[in-house]
Residue frames as qw, qx, qy, qz and C-alpha x, y, z in Angstrom:
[[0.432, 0.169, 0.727, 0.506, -38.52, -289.73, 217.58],
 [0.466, 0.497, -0.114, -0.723, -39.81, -286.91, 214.86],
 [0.337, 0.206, 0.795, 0.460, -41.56, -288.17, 212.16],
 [0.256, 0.844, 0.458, -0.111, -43.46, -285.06, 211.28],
 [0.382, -0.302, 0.199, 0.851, -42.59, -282.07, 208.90],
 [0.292, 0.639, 0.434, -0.563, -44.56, -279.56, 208.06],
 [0.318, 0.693, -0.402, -0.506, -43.17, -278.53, 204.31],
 [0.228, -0.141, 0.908, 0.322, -43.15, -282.70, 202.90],
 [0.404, 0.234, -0.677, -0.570, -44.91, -283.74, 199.93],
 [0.234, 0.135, -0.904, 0.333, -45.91, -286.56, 202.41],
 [0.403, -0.526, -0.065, -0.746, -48.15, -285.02, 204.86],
 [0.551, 0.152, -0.712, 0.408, -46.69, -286.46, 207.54],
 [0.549, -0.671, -0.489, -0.093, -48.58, -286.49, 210.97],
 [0.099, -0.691, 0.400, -0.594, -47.49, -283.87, 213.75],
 [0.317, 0.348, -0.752, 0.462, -46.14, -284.89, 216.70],
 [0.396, 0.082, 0.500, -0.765, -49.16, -284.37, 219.04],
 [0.736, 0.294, -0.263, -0.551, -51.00, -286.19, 216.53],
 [0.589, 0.281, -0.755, -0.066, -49.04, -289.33, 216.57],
 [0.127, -0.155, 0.731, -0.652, -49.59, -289.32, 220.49],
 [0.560, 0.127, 0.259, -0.776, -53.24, -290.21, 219.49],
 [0.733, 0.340, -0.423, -0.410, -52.98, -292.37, 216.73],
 [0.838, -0.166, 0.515, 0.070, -52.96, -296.62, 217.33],
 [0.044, -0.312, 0.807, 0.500, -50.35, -297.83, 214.22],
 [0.249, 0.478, 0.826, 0.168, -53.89, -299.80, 213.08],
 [0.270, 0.848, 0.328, -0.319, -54.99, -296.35, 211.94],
 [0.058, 0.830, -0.438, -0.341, -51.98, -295.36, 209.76],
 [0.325, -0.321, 0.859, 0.232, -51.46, -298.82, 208.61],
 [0.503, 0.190, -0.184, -0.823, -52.56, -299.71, 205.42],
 [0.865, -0.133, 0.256, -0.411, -55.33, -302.39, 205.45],
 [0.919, 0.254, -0.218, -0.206, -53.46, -304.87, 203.29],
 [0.530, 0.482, -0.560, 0.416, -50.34, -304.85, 205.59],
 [0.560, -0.531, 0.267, -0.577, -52.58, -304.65, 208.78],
 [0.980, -0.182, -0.054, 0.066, -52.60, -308.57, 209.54],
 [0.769, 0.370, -0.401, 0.332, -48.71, -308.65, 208.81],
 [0.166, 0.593, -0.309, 0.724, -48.01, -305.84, 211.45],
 [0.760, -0.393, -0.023, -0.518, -50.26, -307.64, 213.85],
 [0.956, -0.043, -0.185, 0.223, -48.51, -311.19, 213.42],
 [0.611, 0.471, -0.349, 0.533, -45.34, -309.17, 214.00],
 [0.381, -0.584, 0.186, -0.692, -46.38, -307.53, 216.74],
 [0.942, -0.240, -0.106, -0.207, -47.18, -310.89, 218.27],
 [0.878, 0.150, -0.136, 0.434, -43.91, -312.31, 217.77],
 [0.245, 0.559, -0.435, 0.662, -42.11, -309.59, 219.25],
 [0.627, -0.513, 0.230, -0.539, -44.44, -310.26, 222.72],
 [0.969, -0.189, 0.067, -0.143, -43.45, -313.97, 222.58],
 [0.740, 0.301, -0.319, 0.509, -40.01, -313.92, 221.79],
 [0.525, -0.848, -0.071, 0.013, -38.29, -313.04, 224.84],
 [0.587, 0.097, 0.147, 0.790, -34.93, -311.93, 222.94],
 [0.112, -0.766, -0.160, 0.613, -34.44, -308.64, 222.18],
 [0.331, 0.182, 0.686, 0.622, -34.21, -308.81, 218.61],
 [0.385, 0.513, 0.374, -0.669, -35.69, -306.43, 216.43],
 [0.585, 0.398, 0.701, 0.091, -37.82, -306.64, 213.51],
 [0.120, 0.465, -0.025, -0.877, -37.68, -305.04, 210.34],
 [0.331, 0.654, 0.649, -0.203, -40.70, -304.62, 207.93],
 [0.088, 0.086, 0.500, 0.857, -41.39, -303.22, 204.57],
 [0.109, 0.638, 0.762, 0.007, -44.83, -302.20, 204.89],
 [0.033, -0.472, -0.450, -0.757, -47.38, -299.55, 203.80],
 [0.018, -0.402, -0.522, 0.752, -48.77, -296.21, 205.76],
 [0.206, 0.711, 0.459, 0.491, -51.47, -294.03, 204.88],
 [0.136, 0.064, -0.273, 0.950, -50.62, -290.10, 205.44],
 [0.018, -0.203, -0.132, 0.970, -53.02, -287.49, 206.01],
 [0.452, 0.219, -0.437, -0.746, -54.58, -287.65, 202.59],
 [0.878, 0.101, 0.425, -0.197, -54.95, -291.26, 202.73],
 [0.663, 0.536, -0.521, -0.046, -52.31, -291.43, 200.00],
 [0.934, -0.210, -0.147, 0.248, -49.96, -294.61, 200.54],
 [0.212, 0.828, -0.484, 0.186, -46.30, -294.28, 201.77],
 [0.854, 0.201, -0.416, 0.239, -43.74, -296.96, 201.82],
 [0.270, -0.848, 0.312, -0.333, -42.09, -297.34, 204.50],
 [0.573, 0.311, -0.626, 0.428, -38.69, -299.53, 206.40],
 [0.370, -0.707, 0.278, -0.534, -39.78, -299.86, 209.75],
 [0.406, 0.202, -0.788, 0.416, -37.40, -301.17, 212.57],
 [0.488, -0.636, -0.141, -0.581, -39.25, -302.61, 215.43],
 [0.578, 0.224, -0.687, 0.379, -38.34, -303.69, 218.80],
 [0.525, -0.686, -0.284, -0.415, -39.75, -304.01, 222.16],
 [0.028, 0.573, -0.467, 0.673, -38.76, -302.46, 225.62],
 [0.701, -0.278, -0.656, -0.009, -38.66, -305.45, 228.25],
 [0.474, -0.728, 0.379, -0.320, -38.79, -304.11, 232.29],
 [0.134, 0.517, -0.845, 0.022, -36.29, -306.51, 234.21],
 [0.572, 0.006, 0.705, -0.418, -38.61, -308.95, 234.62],
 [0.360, 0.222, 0.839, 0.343, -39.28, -309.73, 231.00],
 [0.326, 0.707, 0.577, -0.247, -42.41, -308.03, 230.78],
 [0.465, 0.198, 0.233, 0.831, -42.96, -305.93, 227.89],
 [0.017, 0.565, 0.288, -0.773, -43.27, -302.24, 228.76],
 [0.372, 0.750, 0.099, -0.538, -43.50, -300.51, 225.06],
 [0.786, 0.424, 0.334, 0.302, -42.93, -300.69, 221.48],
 [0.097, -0.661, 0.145, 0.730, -39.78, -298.57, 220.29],
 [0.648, 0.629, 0.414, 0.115, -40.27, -297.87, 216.10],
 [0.256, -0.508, 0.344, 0.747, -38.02, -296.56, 213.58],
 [0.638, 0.641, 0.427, 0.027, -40.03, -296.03, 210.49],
 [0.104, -0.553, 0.260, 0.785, -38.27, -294.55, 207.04],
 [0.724, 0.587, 0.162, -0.324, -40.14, -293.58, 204.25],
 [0.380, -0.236, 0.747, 0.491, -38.76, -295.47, 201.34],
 [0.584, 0.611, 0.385, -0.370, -41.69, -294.70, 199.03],
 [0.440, 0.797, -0.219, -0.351, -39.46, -293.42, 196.34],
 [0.177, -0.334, 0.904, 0.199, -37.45, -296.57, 195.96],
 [0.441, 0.157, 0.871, -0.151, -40.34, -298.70, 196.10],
 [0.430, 0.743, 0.033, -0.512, -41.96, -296.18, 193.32],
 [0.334, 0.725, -0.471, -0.377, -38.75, -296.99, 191.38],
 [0.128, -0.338, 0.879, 0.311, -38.53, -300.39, 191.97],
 [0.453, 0.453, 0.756, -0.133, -42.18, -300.88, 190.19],
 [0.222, 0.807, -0.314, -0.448, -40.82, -298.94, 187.40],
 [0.079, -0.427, 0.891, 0.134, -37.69, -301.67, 187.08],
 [0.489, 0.201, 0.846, -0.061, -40.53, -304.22, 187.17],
 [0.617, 0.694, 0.119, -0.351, -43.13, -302.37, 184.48],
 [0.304, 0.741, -0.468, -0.374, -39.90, -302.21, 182.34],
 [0.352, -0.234, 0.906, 0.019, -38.65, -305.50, 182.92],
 [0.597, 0.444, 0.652, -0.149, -42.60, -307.08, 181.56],
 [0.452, 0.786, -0.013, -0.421, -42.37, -304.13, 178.70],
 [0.279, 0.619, -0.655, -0.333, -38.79, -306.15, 177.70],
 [0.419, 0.047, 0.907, -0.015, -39.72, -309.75, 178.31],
 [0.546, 0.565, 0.536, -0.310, -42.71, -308.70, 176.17],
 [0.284, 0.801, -0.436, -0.295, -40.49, -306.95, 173.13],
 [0.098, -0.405, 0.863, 0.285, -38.14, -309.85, 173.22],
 [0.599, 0.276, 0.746, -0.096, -41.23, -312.40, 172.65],
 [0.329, 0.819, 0.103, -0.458, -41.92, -310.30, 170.10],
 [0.194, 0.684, -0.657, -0.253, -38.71, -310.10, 168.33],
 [0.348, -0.231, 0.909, -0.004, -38.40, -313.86, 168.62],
 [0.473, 0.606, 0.496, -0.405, -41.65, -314.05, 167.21],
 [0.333, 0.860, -0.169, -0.349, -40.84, -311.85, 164.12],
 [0.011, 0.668, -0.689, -0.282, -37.73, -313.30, 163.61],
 [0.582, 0.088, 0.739, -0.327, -39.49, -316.84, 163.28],
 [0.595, 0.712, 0.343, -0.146, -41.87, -315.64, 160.76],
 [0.412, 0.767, -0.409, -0.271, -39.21, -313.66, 158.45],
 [0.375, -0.359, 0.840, 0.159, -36.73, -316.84, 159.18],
 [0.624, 0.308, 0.707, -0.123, -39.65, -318.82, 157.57],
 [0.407, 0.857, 0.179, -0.261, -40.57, -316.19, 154.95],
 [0.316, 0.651, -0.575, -0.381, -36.63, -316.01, 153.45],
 [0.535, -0.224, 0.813, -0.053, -36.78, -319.82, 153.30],
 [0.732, 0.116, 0.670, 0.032, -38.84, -320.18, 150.77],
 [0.471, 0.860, -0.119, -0.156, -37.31, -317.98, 148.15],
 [0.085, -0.646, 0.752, 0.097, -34.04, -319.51, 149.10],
 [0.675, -0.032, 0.731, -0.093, -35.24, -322.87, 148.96],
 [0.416, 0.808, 0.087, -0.408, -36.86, -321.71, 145.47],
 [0.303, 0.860, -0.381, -0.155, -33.83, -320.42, 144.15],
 [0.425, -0.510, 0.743, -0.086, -31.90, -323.30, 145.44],
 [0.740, 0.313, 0.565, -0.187, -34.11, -325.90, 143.97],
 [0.550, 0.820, 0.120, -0.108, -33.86, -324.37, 140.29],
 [0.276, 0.790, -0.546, 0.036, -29.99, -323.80, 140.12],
 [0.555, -0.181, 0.810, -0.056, -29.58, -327.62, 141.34],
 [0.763, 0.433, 0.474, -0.070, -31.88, -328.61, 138.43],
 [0.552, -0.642, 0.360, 0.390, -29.42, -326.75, 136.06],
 [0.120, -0.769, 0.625, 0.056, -26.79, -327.46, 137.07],
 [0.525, -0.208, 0.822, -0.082, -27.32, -330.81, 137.04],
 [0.603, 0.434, 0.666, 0.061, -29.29, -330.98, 133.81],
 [0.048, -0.679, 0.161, 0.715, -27.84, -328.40, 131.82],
 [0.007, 0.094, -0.863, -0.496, -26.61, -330.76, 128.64],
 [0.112, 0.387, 0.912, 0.070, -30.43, -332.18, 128.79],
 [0.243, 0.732, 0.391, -0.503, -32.46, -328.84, 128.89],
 [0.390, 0.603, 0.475, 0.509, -33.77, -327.22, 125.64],
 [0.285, 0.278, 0.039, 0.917, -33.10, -323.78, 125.22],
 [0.501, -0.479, -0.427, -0.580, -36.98, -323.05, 125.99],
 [0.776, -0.367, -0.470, 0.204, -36.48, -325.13, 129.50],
 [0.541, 0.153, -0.159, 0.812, -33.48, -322.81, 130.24],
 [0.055, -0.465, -0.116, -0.876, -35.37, -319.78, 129.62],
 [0.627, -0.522, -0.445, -0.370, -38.31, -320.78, 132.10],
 [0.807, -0.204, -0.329, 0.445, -35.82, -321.91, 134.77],
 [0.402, 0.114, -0.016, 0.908, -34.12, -318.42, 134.48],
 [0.213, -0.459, -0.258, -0.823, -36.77, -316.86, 134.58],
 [0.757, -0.573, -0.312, -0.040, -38.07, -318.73, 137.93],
 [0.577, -0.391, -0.255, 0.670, -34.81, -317.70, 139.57],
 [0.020, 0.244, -0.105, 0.964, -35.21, -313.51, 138.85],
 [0.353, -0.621, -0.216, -0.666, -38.58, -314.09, 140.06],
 [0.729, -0.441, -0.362, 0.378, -37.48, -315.84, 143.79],
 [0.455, 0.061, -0.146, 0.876, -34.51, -313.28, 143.52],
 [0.223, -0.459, -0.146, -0.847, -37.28, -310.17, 142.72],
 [0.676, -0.648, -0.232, -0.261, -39.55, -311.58, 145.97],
 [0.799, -0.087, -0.291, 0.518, -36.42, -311.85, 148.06],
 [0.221, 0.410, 0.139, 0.874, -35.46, -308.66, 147.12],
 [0.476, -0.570, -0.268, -0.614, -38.81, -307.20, 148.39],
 [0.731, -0.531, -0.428, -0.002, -38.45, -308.77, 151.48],
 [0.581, -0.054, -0.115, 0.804, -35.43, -307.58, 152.10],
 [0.027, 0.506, 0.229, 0.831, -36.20, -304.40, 150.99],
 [0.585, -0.677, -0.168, -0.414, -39.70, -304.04, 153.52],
 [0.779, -0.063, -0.287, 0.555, -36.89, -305.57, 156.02],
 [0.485, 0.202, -0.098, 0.845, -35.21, -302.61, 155.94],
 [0.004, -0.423, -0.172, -0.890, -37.43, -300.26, 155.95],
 [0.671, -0.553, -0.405, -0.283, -39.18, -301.41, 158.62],
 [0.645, -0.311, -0.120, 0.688, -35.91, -301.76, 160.97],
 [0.264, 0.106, -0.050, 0.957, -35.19, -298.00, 159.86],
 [0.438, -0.673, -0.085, -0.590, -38.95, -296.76, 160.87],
 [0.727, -0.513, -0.439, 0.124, -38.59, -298.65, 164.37],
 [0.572, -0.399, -0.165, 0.697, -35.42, -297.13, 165.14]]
């Protein structure tokens, strides 16, 4: 099995190197127990099944690197087990991208609250100019014959001003939607 190359971004252990190294030195600390318990469970199961394992190395540098590794242990004909055989592949750049997919995911769960939010308040905010205006062209209508001219005027005047704050809202509305996007 290679798992070294001399030109990776990686820094991937030479071959003669890996001949030296226990997997508890290259494994990183917070995936050490898992690789341990697995390790177990491949000595007590006396199938040949192997195991595979998402788990974290550390190169060279001591940077992390993700990694898919396929384990499975070599039984003499007696059962016993002789050696571990490993297939490790670096998957680093998935796992890179799929904590990307998550950041984005929180960045739109957090936008939509948002927008829900917003839309709440503005829901609230054309309500009462409509409610306003509503209120005032019920009274009237309904009391037209009974209002004095004076009454009329006042009334009319309360609906351009609802209409004029509407307006405005609308207006900042807009302009706000056309700075976002």
């Amino acid at each position: 099995m290679t798992v070294c190359c001399l030109n990776s971004k990686y820094h991937y252990f030479q071959n003669n190197e890996l001949n030296k190294i226990n997997f508890r030195d290259i494994t990183h600390p917070g995936d050490l127990d898992k690789s341990v318990q697995l390790t177990k469970e491949l000595i007590r199961n006396e199938s040949c099944e192997n195991r595979f394992m998402e788990k974290r190395y550390l190169n060279k540098n001591g940077d992390i690197i993700w990694a898919l590794t396929n384990v499975s242990l070599l039984r003499d004909f007696e059962g016993k087990p002789l050696y571990f055989i490993a297939q490790v592949q670096n998957i680093t750049e998935r796992k890179k991208a799929e904590e990307q997919l998550i950041q984005y995911t929180d960045e739109l769960k957090s936008l939509n609250a948002s927008k829900d939010k917003f839309f709440s308040i503005i829901s609230h905010d054309l309500r009462s100019p409509f409610n306003s205006l509503l209120g005032i062209t019920e009274y009237i209508s309904q009391s037209y014959n009974d209002l004095t001219p004076t009454e009329i005027r006042e009334s009319v005047n309360n609906i351009y001003n609802s209409s004029q704050k509407l307006y405005n809202l609308i207006l900042n509305l807009l302009e706000w939607s056309r700075l976002q996007s």
